[in-house]
C-alpha positions in Angstrom: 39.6 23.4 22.1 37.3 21.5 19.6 35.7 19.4 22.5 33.8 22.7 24.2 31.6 23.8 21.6 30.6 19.9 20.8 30.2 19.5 24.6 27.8 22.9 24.7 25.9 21.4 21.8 25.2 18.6 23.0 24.3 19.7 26.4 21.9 22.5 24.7 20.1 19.9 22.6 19.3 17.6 25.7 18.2 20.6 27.9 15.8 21.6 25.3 12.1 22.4 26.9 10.0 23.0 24.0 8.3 19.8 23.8 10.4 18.6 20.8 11.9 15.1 21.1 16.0 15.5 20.5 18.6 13.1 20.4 22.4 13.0 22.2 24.7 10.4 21.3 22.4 7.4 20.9 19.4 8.5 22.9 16.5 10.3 22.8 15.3 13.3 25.4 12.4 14.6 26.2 12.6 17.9 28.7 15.6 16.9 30.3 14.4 13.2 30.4 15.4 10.1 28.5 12.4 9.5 25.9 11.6 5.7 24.8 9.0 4.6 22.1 7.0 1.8 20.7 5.8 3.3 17.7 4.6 2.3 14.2 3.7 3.8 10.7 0.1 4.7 9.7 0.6 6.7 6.8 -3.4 7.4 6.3 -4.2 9.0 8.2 -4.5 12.5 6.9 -6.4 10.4 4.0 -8.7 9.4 6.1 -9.2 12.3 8.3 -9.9 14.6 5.0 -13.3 12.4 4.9 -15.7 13.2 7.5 -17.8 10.0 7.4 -14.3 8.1 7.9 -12.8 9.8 10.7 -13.5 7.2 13.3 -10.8 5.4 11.8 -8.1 8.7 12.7 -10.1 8.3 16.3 -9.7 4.6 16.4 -6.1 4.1 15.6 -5.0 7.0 18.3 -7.3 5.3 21.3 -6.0 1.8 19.9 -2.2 2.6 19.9 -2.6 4.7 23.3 -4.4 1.8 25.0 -1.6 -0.4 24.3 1.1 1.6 24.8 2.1 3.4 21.8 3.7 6.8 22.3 5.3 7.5 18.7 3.3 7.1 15.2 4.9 7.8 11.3 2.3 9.6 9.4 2.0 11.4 6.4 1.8 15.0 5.9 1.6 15.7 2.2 -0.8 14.6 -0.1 -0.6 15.4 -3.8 -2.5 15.6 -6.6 -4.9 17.0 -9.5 -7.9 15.8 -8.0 -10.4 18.3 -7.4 -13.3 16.2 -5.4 -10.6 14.8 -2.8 -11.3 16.5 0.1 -7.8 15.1 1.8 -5.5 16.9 -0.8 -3.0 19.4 0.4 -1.8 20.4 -2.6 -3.5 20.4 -6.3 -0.6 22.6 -8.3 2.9 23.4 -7.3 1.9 27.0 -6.1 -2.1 26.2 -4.9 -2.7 24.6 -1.2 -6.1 23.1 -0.3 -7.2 24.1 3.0 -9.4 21.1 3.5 -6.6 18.9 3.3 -4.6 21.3 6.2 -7.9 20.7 8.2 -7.6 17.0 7.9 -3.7 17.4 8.9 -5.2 19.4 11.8 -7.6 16.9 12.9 -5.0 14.3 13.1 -2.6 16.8 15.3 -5.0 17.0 17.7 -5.9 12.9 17.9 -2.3 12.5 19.2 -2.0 15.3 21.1 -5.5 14.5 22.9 -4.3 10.8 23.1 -0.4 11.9 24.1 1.1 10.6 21.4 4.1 11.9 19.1 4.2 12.0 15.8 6.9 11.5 13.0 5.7 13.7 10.4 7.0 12.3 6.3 6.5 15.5 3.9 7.1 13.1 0.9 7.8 9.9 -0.3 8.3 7.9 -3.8 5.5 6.9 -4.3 3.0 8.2 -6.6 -0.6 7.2 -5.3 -0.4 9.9 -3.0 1.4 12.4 -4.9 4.9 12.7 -3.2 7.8 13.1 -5.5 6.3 11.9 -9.0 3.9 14.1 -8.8 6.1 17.1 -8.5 8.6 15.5 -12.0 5.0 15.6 -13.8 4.7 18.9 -12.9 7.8 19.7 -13.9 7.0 18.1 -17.3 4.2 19.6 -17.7 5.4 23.2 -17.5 8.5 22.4 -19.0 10.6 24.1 -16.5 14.5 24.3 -17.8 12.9 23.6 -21.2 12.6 19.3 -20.4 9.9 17.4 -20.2 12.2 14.5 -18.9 12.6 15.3 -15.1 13.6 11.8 -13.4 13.8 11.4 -10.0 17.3 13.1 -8.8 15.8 16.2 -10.4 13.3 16.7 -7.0 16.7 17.7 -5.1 18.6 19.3 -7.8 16.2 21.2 -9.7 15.8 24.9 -8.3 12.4 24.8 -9.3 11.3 21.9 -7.6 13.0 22.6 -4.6 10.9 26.2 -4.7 7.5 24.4 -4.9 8.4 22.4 -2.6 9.4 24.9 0.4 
């Protein structure tokens, strides 16, 4: 009785259309197709992209990878921080987005889709020089939420507060 539902899942999640890439077993799918990759991590790209005058680089990278074969890149979604003159920050305050920095996250969705490539999209890291989860413990310190100002790292997935700000 247990082996039906398992069996349905796993026939829905490879008969998927919608353009998402799923997985069965230990394979990827692509409409109804077996999906392979080459793929590799360029987490600037949204950085970059956020700077007009440097967007060639966003350009070059997607023609680059596509011309060799490339069909699956690791980028960066998020970028964090107090800076007001960064033009590629998402986020300056836990409840305040930057639309310049969406508009750079844009630009870089539509290099790979013009170029047919996939993306892996990272909505954080730990890492603090481009915000990620330090920056949200120093905003937790700074407005003192639960009364500390000693938020340390497991706090990011156990505080309600930073998972709020986070959403």
């Amino acid at each position: 009785m247990r082996i039906i539902p398992f069996l349905f899942i796993t026939f829905a999640t490879i008969y998927s259309q919608n353009g998402f890439i799923k997985t069965a077993e230990d394979k990827f799918f692509l409409n109804n197709r077996e999906f392979k990759f080459i793929g590799f991590n360029a987490y600037y790209l949204q950085s970059e992209a956020g700077k007009t005058n440097r967007r060639y680089i966003v350009e070059d990278v997607f023609q680059s990878a596509k011309s060799i074969g490339v069909n699956v890149i690791r980028t960066w979604a998020f970028y964090e921080s107090f800076s007001f003159s960064n033009p590629s920050v998402i986020r300056k305050s836990p409840y305040e987005i930057q639309e310049p920095g969406l508009i750079a996250l844009d630009y870089v969705l539509n290099k790979a889709r013009e170029n047919g490539i996939y993306l892996i999209l990272t909505l954080s890291n730990n890492y603090s020089a481009f915000g990620g989860i330090p920056q949200y413990l120093e905003w937790a310190n700074r407005s003192q939420i639960n009364g500390s100002r000693n938020h340390v790292h497991n706090d990011f997935f156990s505080s309600d507060s930073i998972k709020q700000w986070f959403k």
